[in-house]
LUMVEXMI-694986 format. One record per residue: x, y, z of N, C-alpha, C, O in turn; residue number from 1; chain. Coordinates in nm, 2 decimals, m for minus. Layout:
<rs>
+--------+--------+--------+--------+--------+--------+--------+--------+--------+--------+--------+--------+-----+--------+
:    n.x :    n.y :    n.z :   ca.x :   ca.y :   ca.z :    c.x :    c.y :    c.z :    o.x :    o.y :    o.z : num : cadena :
+--------+--------+--------+--------+--------+--------+--------+--------+--------+--------+--------+--------+-----+--------+
:      X :      Y :      Z :      X :      Y :      Z :      X :      Y :      Z :      X :      Y :      Z : NUM :      A :
...
+--------+--------+--------+--------+--------+--------+--------+--------+--------+--------+--------+--------+-----+--------+
</rs>
This chain:
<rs>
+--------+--------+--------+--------+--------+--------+--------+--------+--------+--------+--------+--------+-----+--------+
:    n.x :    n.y :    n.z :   ca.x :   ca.y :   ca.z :    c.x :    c.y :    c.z :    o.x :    o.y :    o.z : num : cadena :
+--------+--------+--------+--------+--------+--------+--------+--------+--------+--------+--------+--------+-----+--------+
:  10.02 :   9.00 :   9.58 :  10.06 :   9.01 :   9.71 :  10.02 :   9.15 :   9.77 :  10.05 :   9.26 :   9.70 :   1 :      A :
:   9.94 :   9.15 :   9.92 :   9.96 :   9.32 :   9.96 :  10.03 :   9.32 :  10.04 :  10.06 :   9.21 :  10.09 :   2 :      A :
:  10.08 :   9.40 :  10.08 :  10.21 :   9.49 :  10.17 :  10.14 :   9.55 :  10.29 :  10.08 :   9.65 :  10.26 :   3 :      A :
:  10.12 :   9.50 :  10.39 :  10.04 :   9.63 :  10.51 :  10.12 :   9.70 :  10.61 :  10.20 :   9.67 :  10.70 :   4 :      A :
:  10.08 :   9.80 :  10.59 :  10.15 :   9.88 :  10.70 :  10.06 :   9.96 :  10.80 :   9.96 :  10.02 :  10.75 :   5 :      A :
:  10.08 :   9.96 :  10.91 :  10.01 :   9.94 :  11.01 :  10.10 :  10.10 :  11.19 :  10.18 :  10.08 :  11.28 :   6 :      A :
:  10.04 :  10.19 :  11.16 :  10.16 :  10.30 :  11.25 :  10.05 :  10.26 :  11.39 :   9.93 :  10.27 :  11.39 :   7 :      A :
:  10.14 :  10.24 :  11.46 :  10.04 :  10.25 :  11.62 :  10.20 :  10.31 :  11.66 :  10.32 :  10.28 :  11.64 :   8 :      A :
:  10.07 :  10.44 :  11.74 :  10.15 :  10.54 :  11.85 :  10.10 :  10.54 :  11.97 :   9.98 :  10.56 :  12.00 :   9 :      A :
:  10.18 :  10.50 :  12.05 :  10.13 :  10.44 :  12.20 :  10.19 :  10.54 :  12.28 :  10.27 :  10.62 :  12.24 :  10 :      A :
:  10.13 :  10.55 :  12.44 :  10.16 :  10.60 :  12.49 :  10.29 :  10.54 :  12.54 :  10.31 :  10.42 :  12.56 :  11 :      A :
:  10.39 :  10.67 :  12.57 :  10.52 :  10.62 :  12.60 :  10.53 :  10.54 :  12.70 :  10.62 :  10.46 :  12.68 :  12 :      A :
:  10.47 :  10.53 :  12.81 :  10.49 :  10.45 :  12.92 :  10.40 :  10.32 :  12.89 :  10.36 :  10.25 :  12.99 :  13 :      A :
:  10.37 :  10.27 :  12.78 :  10.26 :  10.11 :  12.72 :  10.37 :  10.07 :  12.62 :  10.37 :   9.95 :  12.60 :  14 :      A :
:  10.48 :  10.14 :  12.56 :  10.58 :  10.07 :  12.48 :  10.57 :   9.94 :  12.54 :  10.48 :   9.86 :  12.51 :  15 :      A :
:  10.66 :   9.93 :  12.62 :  10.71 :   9.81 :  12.71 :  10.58 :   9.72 :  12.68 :  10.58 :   9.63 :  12.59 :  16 :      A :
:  10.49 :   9.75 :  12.72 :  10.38 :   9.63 :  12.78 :  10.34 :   9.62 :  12.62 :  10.31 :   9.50 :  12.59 :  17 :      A :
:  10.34 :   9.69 :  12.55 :  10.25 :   9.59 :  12.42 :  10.36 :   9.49 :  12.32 :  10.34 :   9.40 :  12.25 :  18 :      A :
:  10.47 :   9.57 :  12.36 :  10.59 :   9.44 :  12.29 :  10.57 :   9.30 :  12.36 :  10.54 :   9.20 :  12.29 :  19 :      A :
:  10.59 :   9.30 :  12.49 :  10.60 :   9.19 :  12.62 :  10.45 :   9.14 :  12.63 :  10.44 :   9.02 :  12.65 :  20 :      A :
:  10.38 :   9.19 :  12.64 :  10.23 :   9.13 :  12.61 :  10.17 :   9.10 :  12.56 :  10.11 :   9.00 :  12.59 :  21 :      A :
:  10.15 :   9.18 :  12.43 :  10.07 :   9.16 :  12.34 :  10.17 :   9.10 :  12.18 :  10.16 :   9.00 :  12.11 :  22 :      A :
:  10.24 :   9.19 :  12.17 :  10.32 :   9.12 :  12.06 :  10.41 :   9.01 :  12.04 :  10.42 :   8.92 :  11.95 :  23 :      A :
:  10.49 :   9.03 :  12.14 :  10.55 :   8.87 :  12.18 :  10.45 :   8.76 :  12.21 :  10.47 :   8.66 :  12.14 :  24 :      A :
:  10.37 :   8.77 :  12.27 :  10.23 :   8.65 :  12.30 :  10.16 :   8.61 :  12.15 :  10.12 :   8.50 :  12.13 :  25 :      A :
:  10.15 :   8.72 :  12.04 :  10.09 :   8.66 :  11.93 :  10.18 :   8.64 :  11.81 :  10.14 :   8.57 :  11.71 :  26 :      A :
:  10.27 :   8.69 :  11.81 :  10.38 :   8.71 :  11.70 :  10.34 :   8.58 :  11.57 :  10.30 :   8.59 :  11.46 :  27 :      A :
:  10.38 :   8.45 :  11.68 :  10.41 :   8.31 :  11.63 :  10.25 :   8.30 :  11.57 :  10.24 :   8.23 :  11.48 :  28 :      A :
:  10.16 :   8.35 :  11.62 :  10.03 :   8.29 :  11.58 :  10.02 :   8.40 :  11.46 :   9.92 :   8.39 :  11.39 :  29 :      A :
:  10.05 :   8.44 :  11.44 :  10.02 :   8.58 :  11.33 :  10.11 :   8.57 :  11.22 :  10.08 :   8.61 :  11.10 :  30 :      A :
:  10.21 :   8.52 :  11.24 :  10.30 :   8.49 :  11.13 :  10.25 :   8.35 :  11.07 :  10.26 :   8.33 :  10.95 :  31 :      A :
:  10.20 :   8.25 :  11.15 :  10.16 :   8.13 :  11.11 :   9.96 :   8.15 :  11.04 :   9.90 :   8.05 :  11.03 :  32 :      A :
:   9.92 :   8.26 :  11.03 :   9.79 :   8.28 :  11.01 :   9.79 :   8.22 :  10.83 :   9.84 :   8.29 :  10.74 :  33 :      A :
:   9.74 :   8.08 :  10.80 :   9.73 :   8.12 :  10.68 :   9.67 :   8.24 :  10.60 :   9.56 :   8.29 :  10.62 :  34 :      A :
:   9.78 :   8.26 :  10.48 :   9.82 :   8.37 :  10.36 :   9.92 :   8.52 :  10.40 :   9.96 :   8.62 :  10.34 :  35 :      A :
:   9.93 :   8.45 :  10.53 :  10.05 :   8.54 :  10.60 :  10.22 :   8.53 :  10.57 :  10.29 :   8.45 :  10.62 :  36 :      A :
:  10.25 :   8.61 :  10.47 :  10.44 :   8.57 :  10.45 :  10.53 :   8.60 :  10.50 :  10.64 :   8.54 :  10.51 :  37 :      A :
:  10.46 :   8.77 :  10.57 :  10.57 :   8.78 :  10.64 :  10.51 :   8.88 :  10.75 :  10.43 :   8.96 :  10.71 :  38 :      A :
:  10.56 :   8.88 :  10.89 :  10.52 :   9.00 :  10.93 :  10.63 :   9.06 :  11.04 :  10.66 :   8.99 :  11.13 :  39 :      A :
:  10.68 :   9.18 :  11.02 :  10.80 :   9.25 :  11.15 :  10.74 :   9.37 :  11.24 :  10.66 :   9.45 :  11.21 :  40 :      A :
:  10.79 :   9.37 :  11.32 :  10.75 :   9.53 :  11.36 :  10.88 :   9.60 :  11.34 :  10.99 :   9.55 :  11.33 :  41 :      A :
:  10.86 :   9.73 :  11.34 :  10.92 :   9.82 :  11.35 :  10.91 :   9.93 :  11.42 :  10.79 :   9.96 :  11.45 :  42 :      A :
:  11.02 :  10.01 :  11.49 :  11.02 :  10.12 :  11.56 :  11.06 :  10.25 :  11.49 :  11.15 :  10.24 :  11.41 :  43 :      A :
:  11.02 :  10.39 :  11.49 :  11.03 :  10.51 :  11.46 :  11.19 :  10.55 :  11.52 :  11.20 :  10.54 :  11.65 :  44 :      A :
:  11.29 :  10.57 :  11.47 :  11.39 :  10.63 :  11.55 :  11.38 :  10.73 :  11.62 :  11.43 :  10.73 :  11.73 :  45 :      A :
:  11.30 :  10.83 :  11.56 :  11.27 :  10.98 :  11.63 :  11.19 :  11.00 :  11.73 :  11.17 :  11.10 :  11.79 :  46 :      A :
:  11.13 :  10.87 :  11.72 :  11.00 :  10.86 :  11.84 :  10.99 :  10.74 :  11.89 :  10.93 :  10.66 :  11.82 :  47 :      A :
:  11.04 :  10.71 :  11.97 :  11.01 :  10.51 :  12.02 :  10.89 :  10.51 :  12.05 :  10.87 :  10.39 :  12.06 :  48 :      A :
:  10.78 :  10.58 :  12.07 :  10.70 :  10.52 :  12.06 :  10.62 :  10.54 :  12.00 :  10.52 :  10.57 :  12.05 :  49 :      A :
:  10.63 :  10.53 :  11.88 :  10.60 :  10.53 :  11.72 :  10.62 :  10.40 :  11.67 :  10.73 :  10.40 :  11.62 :  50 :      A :
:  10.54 :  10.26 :  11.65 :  10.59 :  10.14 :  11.59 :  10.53 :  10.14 :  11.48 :  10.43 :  10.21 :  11.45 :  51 :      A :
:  10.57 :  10.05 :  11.40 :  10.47 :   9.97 :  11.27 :  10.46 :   9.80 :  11.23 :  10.54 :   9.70 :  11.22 :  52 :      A :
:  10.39 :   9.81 :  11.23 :  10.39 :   9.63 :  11.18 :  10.41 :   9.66 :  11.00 :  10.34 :   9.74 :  10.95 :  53 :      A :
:  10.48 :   9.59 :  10.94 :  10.48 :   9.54 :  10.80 :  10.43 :   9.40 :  10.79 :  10.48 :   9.30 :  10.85 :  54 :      A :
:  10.35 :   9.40 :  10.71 :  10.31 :   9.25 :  10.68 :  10.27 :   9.22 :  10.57 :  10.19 :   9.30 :  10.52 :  55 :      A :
:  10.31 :   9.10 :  10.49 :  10.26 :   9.10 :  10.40 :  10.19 :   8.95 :  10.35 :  10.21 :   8.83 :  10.39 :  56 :      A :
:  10.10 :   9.00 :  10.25 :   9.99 :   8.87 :  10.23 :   9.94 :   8.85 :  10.15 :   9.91 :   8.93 :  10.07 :  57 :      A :
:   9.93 :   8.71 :  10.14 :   9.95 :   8.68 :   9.98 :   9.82 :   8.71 :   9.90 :   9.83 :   8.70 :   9.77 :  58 :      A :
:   9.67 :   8.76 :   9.97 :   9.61 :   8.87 :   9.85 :   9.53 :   8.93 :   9.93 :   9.56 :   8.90 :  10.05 :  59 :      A :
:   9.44 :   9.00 :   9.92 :   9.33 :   9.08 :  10.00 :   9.24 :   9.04 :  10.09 :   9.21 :   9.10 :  10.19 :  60 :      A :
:   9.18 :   8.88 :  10.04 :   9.13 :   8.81 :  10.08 :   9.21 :   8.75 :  10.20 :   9.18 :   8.81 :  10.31 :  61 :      A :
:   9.27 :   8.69 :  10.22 :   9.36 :   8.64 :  10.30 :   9.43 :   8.77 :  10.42 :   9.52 :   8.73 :  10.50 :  62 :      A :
:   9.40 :   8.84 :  10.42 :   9.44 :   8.97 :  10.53 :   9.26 :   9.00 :  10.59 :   9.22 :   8.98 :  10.70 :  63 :      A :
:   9.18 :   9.05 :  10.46 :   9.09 :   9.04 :  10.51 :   9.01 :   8.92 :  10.63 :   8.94 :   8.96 :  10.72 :  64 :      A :
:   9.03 :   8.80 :  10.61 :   9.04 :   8.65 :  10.70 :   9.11 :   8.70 :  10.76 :   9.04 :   8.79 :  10.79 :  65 :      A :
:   9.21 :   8.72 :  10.83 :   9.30 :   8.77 :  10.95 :   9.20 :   8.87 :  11.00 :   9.12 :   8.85 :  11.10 :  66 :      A :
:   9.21 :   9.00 :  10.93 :   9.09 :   9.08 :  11.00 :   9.02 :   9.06 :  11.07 :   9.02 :   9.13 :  11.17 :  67 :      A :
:   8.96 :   8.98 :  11.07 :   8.81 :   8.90 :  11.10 :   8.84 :   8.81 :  11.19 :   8.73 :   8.77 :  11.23 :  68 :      A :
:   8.92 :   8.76 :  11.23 :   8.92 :   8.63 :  11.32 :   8.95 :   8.69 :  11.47 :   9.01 :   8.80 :  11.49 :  69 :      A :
:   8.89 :   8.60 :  11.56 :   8.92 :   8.57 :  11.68 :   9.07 :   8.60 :  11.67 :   9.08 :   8.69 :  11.76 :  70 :      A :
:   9.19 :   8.59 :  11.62 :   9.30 :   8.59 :  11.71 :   9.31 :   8.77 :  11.65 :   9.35 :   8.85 :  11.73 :  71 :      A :
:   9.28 :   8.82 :  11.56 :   9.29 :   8.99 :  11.53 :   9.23 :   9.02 :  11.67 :   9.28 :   9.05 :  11.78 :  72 :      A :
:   9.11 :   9.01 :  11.65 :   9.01 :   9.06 :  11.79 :   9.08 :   9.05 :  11.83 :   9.17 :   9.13 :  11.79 :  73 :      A :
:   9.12 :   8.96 :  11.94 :   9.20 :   8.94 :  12.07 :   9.33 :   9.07 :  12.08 :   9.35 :   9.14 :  12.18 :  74 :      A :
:   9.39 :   9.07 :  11.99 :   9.52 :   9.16 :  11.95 :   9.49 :   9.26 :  11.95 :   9.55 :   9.33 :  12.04 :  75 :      A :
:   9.40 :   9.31 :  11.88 :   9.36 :   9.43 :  11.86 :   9.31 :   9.50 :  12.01 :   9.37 :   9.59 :  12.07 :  76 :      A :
:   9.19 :   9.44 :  12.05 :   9.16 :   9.46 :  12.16 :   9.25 :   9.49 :  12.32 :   9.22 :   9.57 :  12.41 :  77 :      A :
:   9.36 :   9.40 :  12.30 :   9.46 :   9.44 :  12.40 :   9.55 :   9.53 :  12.33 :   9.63 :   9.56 :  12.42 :  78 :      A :
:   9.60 :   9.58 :  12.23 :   9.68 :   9.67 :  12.14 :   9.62 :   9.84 :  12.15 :   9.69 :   9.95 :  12.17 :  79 :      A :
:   9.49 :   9.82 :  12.14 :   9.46 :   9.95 :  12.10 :   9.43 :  10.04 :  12.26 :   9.47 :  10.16 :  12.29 :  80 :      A :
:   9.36 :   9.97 :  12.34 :   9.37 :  10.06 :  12.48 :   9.53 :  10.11 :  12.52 :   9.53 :  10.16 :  12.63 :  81 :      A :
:   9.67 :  10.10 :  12.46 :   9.77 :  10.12 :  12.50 :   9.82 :  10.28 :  12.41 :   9.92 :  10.35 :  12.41 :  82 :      A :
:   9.67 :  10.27 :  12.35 :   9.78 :  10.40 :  12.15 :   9.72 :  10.54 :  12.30 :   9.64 :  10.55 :  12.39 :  83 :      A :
:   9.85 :  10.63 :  12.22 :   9.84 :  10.78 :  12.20 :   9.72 :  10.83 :  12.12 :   9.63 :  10.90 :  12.15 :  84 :      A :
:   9.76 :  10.78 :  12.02 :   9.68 :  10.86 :  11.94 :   9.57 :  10.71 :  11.78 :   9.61 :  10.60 :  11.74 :  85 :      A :
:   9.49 :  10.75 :  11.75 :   9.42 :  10.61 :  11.70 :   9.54 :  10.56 :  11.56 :   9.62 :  10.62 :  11.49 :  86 :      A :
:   9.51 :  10.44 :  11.57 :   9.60 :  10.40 :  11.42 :   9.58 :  10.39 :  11.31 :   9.47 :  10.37 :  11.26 :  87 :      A :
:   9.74 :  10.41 :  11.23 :   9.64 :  10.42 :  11.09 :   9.72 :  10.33 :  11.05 :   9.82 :  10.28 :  11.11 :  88 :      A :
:   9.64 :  10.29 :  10.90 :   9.69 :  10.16 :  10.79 :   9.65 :  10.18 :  10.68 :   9.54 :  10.23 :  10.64 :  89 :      A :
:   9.75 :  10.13 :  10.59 :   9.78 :  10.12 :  10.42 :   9.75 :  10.02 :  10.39 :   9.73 :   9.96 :  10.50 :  90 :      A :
:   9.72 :   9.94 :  10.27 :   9.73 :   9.83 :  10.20 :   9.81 :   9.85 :  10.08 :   9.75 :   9.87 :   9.97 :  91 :      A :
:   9.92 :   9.84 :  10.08 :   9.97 :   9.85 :   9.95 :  10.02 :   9.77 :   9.80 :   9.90 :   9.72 :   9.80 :  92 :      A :
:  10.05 :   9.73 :   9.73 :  10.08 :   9.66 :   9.63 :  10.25 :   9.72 :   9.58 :  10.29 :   9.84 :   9.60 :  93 :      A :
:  10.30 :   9.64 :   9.53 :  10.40 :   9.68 :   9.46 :  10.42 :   9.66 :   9.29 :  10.41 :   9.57 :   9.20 :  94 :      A :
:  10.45 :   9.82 :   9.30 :  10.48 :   9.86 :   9.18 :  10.61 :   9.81 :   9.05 :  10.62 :   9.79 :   8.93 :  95 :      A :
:  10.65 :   9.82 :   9.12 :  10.79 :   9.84 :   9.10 :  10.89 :   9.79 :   9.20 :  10.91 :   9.86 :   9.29 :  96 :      A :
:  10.98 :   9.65 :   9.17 :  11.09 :   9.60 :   9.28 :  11.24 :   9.62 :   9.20 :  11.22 :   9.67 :   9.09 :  97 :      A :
:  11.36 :   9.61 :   9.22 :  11.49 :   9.57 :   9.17 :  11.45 :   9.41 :   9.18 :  11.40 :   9.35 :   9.27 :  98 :      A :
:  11.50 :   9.34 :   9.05 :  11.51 :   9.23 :   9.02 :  11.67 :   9.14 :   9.09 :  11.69 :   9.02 :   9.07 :  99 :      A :
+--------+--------+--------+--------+--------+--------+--------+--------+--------+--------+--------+--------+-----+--------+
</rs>
């Protein structure tokens, strides 16, 4: 399984519009992308407009296929004219959980 984490910093005054626009409009299609398990966003306390997507997927291949499709494009493309600053992203694995 990988773990993605995903920081987009937006400009303060595009918060609003990329929750209500862009992420609410694809949420359901993104979560339903086969090899997709799970995906949330998250907000920065110290900075609202600081978010993250976590997502995770059930192997490299299967994120990479998301990557690549028509509905990423689409997202990405309306997501990224809204950033502060460009985004960055992890791929992670886990090492170590509590059972």
């Amino acid at each position: 399984m990988i773990k993605r984490v995903v920081k987009l910093t937006f400009r303060p005054e595009a918060v609003d519009a990329f929750i209500s626009e862009v992420f609410e409009k694809s949420k359901v299609q993104i979560r339903a992308f086969p090899g997709c398990l799970h995906m949330e966003l998250l907000r920065n306390i110290a900075a609202p407009n600081v978010l993250f997507t976590l997502s995770m997927w059930e192997n490299e291949l299967a994120l990479d296929t998301y990557r690549h499709s028509e509905l990423f494009k689409d997202t990405w493309a309306k997501t990224k004219v809204l950033f502060l600053e460009k985004a960055e992203a992890w791929s992670t694995e886990v090492l170590d959980h509590p059972e």
